[in-house]
MDAnalysis code that builds the backbone (N, CA, C; Angstrom):
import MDAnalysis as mda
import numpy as np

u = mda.Universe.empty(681, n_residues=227, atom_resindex=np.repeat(np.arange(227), 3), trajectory=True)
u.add_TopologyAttr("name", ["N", "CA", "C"] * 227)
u.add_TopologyAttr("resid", np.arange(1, 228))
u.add_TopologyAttr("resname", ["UNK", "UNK", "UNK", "UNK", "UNK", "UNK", "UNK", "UNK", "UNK", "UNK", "UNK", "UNK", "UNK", "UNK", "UNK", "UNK", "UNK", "UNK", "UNK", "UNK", "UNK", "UNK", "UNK", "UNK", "UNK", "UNK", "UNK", "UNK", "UNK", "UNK", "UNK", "UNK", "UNK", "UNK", "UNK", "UNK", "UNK", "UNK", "UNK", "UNK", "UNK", "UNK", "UNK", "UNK", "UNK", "UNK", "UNK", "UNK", "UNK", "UNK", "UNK", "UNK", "UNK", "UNK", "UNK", "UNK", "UNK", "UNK", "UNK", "UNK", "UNK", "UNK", "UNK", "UNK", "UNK", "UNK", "UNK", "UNK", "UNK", "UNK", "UNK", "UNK", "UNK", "UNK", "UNK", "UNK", "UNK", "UNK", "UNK", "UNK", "UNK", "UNK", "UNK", "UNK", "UNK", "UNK", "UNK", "UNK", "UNK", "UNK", "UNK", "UNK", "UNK", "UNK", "UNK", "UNK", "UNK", "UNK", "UNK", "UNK", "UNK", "UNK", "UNK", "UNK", "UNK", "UNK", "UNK", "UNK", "UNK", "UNK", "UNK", "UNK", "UNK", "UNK", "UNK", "UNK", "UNK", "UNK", "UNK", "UNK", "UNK", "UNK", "UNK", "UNK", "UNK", "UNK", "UNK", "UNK", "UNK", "UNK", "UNK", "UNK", "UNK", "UNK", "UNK", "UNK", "UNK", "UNK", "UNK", "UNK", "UNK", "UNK", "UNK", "UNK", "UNK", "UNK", "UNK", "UNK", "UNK", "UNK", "UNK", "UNK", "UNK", "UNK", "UNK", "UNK", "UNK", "UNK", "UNK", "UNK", "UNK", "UNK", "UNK", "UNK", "UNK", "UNK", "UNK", "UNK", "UNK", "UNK", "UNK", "UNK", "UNK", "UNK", "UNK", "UNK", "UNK", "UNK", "UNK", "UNK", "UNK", "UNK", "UNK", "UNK", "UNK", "UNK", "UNK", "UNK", "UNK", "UNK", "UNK", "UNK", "UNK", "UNK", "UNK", "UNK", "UNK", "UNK", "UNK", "UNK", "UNK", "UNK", "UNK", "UNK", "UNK", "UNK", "UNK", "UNK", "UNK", "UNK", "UNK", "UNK", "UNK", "UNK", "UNK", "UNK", "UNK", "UNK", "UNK", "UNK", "UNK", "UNK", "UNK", "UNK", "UNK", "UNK", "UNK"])
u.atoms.positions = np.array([
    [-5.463, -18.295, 2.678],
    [-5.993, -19.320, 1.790],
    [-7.301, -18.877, 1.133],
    [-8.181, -18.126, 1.392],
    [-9.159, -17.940, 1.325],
    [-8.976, -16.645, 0.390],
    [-8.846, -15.877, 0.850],
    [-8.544, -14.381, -0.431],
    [-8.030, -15.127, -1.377],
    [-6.904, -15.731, -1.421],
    [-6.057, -16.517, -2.569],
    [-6.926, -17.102, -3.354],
    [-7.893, -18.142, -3.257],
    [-8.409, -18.642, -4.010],
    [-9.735, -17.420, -4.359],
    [-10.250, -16.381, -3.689],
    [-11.034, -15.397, -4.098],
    [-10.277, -14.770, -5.627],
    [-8.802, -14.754, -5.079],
    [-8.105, -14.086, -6.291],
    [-7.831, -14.783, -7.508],
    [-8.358, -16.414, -7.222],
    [-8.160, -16.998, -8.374],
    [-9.352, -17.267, -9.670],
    [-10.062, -16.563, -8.424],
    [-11.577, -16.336, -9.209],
    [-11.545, -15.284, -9.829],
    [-11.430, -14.691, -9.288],
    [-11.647, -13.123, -10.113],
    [-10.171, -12.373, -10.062],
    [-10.353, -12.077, -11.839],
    [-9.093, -11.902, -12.148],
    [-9.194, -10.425, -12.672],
    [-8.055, -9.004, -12.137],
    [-8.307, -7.672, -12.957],
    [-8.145, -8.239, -14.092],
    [-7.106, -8.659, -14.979],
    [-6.662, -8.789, -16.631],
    [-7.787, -9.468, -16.878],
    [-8.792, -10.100, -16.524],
    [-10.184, -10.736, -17.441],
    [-11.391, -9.913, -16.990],
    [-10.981, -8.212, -16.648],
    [-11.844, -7.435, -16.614],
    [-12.668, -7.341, -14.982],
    [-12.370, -7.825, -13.860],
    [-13.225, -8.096, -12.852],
    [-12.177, -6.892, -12.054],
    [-13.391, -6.246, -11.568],
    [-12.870, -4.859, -10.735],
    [-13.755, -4.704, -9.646],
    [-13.239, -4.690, -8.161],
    [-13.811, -4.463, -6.690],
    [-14.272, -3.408, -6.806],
    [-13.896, -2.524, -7.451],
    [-14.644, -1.077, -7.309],
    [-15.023, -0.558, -8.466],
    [-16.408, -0.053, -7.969],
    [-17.203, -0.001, -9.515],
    [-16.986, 1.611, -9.901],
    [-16.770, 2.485, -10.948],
    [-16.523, 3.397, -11.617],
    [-17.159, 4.664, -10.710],
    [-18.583, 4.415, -9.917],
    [-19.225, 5.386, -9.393],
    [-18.569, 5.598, -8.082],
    [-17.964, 4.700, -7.255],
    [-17.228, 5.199, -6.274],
    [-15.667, 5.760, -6.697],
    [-15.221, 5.103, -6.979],
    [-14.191, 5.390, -7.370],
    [-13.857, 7.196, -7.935],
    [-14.941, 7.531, -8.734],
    [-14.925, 8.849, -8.920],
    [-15.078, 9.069, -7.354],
    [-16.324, 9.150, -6.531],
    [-16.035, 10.021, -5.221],
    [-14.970, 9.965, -5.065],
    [-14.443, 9.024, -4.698],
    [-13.508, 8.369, -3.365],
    [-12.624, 9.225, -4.421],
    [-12.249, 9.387, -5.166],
    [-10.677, 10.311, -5.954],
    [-10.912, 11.790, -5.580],
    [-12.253, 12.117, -5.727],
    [-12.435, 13.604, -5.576],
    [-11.904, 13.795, -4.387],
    [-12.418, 12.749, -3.355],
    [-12.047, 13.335, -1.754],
    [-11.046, 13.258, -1.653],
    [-10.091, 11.906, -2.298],
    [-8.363, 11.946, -1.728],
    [-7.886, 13.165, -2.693],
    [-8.396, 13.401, -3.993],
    [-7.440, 14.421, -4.360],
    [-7.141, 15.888, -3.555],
    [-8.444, 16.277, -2.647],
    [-8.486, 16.759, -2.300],
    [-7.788, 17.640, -1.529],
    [-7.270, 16.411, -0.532],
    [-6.619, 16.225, 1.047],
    [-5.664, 15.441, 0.625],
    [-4.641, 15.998, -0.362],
    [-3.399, 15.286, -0.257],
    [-2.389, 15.714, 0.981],
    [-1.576, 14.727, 1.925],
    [-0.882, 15.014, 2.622],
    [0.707, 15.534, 2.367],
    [0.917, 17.026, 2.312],
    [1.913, 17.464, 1.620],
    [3.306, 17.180, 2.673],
    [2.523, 17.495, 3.962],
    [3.499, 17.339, 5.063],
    [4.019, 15.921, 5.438],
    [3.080, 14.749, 5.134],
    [3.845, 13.106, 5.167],
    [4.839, 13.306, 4.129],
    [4.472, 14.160, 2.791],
    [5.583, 13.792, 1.745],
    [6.724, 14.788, 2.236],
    [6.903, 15.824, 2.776],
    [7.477, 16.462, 3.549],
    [8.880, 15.548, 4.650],
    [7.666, 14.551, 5.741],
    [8.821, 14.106, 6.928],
    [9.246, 12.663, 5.623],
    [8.996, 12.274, 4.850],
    [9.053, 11.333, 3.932],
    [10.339, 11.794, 3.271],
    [10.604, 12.840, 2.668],
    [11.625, 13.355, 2.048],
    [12.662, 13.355, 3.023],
    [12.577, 14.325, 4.387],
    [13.224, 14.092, 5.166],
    [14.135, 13.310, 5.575],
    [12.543, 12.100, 5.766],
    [14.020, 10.840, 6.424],
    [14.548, 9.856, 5.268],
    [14.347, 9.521, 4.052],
    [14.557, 8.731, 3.166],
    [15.660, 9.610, 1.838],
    [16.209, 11.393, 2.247],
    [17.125, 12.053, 1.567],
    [16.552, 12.530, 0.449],
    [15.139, 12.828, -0.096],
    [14.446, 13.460, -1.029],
    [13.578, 12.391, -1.646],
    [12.884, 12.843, -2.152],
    [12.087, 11.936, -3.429],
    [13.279, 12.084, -4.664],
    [13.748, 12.786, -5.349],
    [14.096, 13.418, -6.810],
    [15.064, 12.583, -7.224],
    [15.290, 11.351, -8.501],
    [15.952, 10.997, -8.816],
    [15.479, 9.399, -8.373],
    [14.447, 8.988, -7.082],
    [14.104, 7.746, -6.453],
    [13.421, 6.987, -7.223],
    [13.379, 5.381, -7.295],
    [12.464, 4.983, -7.781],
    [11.550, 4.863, -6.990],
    [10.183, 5.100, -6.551],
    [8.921, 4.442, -5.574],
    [7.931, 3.857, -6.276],
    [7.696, 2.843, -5.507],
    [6.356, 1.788, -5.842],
    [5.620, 2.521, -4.895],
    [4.153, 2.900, -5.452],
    [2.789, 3.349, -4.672],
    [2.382, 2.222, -4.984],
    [2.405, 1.138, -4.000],
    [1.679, -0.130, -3.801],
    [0.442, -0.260, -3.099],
    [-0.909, -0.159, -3.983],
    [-2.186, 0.553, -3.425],
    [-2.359, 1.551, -3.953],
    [-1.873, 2.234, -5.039],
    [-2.082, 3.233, -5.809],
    [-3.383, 4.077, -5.403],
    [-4.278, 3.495, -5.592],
    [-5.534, 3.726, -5.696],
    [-5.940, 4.794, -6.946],
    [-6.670, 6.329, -6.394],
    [-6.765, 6.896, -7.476],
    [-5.553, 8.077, -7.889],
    [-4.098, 7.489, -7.911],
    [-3.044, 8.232, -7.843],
    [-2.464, 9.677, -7.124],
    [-3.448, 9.839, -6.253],
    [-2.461, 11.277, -5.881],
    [-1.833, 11.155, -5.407],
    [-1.171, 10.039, -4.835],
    [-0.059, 10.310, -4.242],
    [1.432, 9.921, -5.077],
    [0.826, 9.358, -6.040],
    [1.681, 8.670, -7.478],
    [2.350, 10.239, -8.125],
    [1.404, 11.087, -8.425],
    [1.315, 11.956, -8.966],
    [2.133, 12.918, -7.750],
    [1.496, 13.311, -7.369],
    [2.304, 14.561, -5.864],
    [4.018, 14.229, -5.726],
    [4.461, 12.146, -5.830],
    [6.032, 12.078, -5.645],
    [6.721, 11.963, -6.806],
    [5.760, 12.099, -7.998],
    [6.525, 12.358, -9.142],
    [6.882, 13.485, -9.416],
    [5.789, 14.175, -9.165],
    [5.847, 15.983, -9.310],
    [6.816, 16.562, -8.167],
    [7.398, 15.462, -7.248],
    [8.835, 15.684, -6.559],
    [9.852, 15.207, -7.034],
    [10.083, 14.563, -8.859],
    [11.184, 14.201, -9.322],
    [11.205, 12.350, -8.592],
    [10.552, 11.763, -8.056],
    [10.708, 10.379, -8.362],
    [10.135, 9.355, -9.143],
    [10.903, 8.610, -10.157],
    [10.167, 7.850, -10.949],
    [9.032, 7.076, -10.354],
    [7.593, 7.142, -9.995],
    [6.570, 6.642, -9.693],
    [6.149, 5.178, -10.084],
    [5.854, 3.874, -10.149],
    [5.395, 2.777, -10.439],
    [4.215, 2.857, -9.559],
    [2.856, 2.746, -9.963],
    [1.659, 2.655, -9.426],
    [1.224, 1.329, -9.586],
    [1.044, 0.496, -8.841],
    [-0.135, -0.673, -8.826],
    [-0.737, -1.167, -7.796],
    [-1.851, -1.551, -8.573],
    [-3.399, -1.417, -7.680],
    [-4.184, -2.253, -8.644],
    [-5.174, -3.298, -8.202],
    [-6.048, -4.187, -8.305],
    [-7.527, -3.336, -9.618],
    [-7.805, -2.109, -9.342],
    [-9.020, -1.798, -9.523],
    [-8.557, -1.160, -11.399],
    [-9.358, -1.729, -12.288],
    [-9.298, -0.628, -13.737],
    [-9.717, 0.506, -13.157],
    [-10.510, 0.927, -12.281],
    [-11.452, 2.234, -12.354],
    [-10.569, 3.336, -11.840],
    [-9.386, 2.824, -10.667],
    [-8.424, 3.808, -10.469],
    [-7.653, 3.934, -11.376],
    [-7.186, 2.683, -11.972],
    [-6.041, 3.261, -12.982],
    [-6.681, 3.857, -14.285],
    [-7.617, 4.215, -14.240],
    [-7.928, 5.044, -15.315],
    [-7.812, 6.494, -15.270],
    [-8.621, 6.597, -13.881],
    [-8.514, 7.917, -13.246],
    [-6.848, 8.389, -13.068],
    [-5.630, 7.138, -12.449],
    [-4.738, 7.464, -12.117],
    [-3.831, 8.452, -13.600],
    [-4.234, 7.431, -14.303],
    [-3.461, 7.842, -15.896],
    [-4.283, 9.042, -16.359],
    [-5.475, 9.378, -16.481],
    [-5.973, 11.006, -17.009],
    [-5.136, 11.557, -15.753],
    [-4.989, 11.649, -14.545],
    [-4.634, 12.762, -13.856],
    [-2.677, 12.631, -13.665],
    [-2.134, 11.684, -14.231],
    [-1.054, 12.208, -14.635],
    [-0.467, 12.828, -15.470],
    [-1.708, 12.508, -16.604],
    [-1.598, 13.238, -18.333],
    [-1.732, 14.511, -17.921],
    [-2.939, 14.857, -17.372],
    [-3.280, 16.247, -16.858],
    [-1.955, 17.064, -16.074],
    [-1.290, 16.074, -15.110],
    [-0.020, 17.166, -14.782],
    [1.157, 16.942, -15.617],
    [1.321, 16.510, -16.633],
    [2.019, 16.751, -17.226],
    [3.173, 15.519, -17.151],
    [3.521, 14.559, -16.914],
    [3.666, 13.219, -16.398],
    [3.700, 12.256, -17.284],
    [3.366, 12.410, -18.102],
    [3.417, 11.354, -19.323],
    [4.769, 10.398, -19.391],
    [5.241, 9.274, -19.210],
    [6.139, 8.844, -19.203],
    [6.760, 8.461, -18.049],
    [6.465, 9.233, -16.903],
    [7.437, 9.428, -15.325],
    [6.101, 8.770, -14.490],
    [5.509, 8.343, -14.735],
    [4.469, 7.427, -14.152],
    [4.451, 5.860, -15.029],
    [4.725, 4.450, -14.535],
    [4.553, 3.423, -14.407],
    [3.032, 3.106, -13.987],
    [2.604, 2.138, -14.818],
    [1.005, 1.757, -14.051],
    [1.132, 0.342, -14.215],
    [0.706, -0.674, -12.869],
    [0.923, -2.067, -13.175],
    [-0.672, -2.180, -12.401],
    [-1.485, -3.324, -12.915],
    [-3.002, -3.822, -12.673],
    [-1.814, -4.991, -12.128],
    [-3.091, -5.890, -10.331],
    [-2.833, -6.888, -10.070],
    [-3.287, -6.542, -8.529],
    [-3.339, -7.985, -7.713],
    [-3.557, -7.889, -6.722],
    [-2.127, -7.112, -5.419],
    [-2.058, -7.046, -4.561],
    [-1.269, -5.961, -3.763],
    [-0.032, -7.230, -3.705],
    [-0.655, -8.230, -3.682],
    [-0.054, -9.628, -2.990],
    [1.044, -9.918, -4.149],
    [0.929, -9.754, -5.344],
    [1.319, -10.169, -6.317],
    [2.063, -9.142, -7.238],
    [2.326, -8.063, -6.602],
    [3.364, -7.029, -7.333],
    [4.673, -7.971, -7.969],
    [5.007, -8.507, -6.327],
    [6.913, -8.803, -6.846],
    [7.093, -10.058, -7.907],
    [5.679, -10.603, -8.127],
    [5.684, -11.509, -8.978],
    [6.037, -10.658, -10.758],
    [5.061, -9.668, -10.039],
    [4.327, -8.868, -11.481],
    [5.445, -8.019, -12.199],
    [5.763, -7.427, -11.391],
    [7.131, -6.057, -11.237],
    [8.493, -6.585, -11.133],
    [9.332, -7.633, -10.761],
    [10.099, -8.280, -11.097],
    [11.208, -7.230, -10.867],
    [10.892, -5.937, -9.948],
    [12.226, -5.199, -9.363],
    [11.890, -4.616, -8.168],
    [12.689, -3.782, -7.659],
    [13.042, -3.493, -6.485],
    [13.083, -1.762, -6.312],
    [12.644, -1.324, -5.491],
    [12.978, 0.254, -5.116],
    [13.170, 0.832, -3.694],
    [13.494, 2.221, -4.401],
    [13.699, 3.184, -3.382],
    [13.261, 3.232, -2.021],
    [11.877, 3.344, -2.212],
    [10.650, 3.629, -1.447],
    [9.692, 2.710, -2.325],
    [9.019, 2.057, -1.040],
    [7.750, 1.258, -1.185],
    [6.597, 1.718, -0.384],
    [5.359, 2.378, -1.277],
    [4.734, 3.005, 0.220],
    [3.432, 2.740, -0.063],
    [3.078, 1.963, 0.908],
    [1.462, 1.523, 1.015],
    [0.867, 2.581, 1.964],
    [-0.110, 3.045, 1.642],
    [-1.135, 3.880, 2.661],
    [-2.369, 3.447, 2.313],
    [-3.169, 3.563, 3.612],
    [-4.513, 2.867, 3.827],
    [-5.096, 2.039, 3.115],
    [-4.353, 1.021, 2.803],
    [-4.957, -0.218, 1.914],
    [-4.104, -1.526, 2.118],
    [-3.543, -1.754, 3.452],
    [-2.965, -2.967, 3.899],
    [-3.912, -4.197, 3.798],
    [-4.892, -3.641, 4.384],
    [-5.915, -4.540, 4.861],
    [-6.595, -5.269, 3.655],
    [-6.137, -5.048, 2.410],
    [-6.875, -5.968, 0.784],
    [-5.855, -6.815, 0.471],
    [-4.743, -6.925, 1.627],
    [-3.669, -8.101, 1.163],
    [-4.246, -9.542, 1.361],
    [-3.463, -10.335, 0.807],
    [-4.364, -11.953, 1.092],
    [-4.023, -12.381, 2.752],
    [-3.082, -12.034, 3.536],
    [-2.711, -12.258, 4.955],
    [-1.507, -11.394, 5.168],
    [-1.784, -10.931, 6.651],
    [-0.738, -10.063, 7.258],
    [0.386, -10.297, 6.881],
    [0.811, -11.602, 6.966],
    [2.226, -12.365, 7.121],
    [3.051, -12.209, 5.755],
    [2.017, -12.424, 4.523],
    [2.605, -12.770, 3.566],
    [2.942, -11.955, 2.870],
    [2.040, -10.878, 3.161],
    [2.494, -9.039, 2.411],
    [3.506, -8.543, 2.970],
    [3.653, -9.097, 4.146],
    [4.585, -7.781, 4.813],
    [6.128, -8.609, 4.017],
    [5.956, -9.713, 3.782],
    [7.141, -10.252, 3.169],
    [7.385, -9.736, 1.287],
    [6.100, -9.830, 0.914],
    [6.184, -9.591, -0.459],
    [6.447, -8.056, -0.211],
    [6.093, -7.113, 0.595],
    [6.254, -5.441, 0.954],
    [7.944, -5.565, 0.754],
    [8.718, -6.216, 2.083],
    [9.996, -6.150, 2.292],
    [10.922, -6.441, 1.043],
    [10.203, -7.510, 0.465],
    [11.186, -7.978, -1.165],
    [11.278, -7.363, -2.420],
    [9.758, -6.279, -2.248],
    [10.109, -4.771, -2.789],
    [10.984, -3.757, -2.771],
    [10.999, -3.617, -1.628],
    [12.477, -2.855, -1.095],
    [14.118, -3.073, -1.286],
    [14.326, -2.281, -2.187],
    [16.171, -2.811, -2.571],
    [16.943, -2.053, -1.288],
    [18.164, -2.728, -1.088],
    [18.896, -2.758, 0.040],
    [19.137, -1.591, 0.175],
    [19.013, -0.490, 1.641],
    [19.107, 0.336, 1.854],
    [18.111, 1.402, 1.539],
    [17.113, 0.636, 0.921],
    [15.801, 1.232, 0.818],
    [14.920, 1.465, 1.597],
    [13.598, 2.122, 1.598],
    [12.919, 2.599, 2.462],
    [11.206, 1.846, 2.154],
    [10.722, 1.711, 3.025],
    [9.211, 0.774, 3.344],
    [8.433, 1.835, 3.892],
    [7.294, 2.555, 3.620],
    [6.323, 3.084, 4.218],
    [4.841, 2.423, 4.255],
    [4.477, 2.403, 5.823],
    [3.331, 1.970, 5.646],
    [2.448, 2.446, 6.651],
    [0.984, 2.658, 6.182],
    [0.448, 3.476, 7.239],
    [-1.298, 2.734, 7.150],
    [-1.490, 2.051, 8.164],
    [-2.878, 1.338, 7.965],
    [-3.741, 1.425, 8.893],
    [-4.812, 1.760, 9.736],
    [-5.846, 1.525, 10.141],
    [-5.779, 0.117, 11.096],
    [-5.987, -0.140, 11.866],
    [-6.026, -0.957, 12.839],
    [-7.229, -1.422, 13.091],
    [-7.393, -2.598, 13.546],
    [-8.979, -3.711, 14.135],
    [-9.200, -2.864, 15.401],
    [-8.823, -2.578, 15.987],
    [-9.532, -1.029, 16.998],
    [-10.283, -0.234, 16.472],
    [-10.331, 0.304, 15.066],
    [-10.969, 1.425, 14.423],
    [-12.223, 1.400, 14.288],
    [-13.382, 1.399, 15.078],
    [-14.330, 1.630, 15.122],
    [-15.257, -0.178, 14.978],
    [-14.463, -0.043, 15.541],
    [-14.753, -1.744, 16.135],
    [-16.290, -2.398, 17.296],
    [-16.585, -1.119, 17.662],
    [-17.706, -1.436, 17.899],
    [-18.909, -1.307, 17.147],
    [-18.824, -0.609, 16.151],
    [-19.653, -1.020, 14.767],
    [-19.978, -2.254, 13.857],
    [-19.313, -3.032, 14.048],
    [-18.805, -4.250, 13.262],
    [-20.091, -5.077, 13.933],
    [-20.621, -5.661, 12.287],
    [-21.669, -6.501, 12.431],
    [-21.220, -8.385, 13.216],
    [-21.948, -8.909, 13.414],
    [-21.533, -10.032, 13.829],
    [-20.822, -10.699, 12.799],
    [-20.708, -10.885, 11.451],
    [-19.811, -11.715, 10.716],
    [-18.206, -10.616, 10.817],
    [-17.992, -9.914, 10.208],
    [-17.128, -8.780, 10.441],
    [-16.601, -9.132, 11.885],
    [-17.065, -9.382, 13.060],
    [-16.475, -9.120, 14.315],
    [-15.393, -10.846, 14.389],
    [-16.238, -12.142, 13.520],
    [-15.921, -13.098, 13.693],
    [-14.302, -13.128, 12.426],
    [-14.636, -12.322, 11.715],
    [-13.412, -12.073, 10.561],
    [-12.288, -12.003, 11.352],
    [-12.411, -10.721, 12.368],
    [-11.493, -9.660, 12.973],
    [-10.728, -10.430, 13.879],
    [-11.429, -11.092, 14.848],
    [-11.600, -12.390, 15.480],
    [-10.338, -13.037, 15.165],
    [-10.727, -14.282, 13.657],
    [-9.833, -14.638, 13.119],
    [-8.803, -14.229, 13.010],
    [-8.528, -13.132, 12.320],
    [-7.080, -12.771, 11.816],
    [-6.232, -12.341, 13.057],
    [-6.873, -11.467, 13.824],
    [-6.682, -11.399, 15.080],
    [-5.769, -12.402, 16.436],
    [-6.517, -13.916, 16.340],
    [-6.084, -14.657, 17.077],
    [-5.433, -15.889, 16.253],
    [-6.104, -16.156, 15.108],
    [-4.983, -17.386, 14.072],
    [-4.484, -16.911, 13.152],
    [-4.498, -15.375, 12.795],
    [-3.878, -15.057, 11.064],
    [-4.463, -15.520, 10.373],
    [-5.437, -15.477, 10.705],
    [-6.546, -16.465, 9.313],
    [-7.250, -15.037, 8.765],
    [-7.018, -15.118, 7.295],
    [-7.719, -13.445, 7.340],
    [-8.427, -14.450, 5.688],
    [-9.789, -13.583, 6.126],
    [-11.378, -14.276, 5.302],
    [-11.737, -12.873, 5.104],
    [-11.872, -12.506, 3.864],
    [-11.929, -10.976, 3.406],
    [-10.911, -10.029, 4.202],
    [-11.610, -8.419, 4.159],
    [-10.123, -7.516, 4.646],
    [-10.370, -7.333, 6.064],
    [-9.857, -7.645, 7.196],
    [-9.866, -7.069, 8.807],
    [-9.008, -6.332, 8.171],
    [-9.272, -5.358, 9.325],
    [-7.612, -4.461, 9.530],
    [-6.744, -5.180, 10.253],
    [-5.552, -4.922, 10.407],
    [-4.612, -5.832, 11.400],
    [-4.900, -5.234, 13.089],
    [-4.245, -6.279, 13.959],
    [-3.866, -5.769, 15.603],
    [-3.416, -4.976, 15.343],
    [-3.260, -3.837, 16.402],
    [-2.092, -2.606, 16.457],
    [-0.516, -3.323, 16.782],
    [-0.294, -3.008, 16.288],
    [1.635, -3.724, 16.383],
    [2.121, -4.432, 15.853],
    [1.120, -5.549, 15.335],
    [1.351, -6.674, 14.312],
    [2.601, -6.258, 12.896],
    [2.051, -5.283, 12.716],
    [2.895, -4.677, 11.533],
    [4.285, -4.513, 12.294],
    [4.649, -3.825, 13.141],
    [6.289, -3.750, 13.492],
    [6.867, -5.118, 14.089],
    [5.699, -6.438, 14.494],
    [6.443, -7.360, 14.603],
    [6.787, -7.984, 13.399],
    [5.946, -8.246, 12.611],
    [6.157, -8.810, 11.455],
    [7.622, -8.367, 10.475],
    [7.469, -7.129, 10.645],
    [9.065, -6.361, 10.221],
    [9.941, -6.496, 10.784],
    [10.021, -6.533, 11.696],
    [11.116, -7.464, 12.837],
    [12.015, -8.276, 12.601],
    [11.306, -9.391, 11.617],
    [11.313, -10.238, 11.348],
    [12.904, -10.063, 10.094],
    [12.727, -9.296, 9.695],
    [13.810, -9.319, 8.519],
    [15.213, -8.094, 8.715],
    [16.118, -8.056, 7.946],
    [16.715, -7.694, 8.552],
    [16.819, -5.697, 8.008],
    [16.839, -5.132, 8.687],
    [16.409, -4.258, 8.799],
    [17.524, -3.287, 9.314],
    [17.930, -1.839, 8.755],
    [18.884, -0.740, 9.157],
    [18.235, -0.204, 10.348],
    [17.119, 0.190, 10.477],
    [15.974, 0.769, 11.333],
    [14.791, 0.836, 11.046],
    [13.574, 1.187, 12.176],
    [12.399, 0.466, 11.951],
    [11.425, 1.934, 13.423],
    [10.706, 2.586, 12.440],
    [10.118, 3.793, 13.372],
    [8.794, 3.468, 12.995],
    [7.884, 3.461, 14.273],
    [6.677, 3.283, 14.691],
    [6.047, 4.428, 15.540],
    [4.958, 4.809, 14.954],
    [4.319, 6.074, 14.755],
    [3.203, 5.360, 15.152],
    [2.565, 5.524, 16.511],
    [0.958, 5.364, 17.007],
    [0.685, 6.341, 17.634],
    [1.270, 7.781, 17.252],
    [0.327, 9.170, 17.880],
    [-0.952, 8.778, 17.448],
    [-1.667, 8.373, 16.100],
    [-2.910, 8.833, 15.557],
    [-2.919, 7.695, 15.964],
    [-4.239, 7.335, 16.780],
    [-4.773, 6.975, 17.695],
    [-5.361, 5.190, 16.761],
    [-5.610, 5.338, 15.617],
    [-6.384, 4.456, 15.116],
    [-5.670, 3.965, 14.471],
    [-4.290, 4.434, 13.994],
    [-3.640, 3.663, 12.933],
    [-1.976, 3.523, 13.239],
    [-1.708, 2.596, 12.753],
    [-0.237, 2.192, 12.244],
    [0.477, 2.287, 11.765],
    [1.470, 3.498, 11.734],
    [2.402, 4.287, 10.782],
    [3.987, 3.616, 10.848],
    [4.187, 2.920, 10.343],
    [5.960, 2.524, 10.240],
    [6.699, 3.014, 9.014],
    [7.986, 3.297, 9.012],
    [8.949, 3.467, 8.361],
    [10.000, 2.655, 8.208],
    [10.635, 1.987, 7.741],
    [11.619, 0.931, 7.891],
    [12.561, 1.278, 6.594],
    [13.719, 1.226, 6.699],
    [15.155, 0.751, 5.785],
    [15.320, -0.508, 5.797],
    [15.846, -1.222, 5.345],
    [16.328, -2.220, 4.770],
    [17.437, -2.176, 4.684],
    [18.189, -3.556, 5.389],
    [20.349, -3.412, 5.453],
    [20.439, -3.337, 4.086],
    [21.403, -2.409, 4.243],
    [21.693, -2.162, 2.965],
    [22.774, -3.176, 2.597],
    [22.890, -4.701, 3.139],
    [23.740, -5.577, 2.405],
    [23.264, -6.187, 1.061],
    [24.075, -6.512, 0.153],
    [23.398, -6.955, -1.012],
    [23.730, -8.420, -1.427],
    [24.042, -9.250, -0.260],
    [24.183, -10.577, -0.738],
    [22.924, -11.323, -0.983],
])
């Protein structure tokens, strides 16, 4: 309730952007950096290639990873909340050569399937779960992304992650979402929350990845029934 009406305040299309132009350059330099070739690697693997797929990078951010599964032959759709990434996202697809095979949609994470009005291959959120308006309601708008027999990636950071840092308002956030689902700005989620919540729908299979210690890696298909 609370993000929701944050989001009704401030709107990207009337120019209002969370991240101001000066981070946003860092923060691209470093992800361009350290792109993970080997996730897109076990990614290809288990989902039968990128080449020919449609994927939503839901959380885009500053596109490399938009860019890296196009430059594997899948039609890319990027959207993400911030102008300052999608600016960056669009020079650095022009730059590889991409013109056309990249999609860019502005909007909140919550509000794709409103926005986008289709369905894909692969849906893959990485490290940016936590800017949804509530656990509950993304992981549903995530799943209704996904066309039948499709694939869900998601990989987020957990309320464990350095949790003893957290100032006293922050700890009372975490708190919240934590014990009522009440989420008042971004907590990260519980550890597991995410594979129950997926649970929830109906699903071909559903792989949960907590080697890395701090975060929440799932993979999920979607039955491929189409009623």
């Amino acid at each position: 309730m609370f993000n929701r009406l944050h989001a009704r305040l401030h709107r990207p299309e009337r120019g209002w952007d969370p991240v101001s132009p000066q981070h946003a350059a860092s923060y691209s330099e470093d992800e361009w950096s350290r792109i993970d070739t080997a996730l897109l690697d076990d990614l290809e693997s288990s989902i039968g290639g990128l080449a020919g797929k449609t994927v939503l990078d839901l959380g885009g951010g500053p596109g490399h990873y938009s860019v890296a599964m196009a430059l594997r032959g899948a039609r890319v759709t990027w959207h993400d909340v911030s102008r300052s990434y999608l600016a960056i996202s669009r020079d650095k697809a022009a730059q590889a050569g991409l013109d056309g095979q990249i999609d860019f949609s502005l909007g909140y994470l919550d509000e794709a399937p409103r926005r986008l009005r289709k369905r894909f291959d692969l849906v893959f959120n990485r490290i940016c779960w936590y800017y949804s308006f509530s656990d509950r309601s993304f992981a549903a708008a995530l799943v209704s992304l996904v066309a039948p027999g499709g694939f869900g990636y998601v990989d987020t950071t957990h309320s464990g992650y350095r949790r003893e840092e957290l100032g006293g308002s922050a700890r009372l956030r975490t708190w919240l979402n934590e014990r009522a689902g009440i989420k008042v700005g971004h907590p990260y989620p519980p550890r597991g929350r995410l594979a129950r919540l997926f649970l929830r729908y109906r699903l071909a299979q559903l792989q949960v990845d907590y080697r890395v210690s701090t975060n929440d890696r799932i993979l999920f298909q979607k039955a491929g029934d189409r009623s």
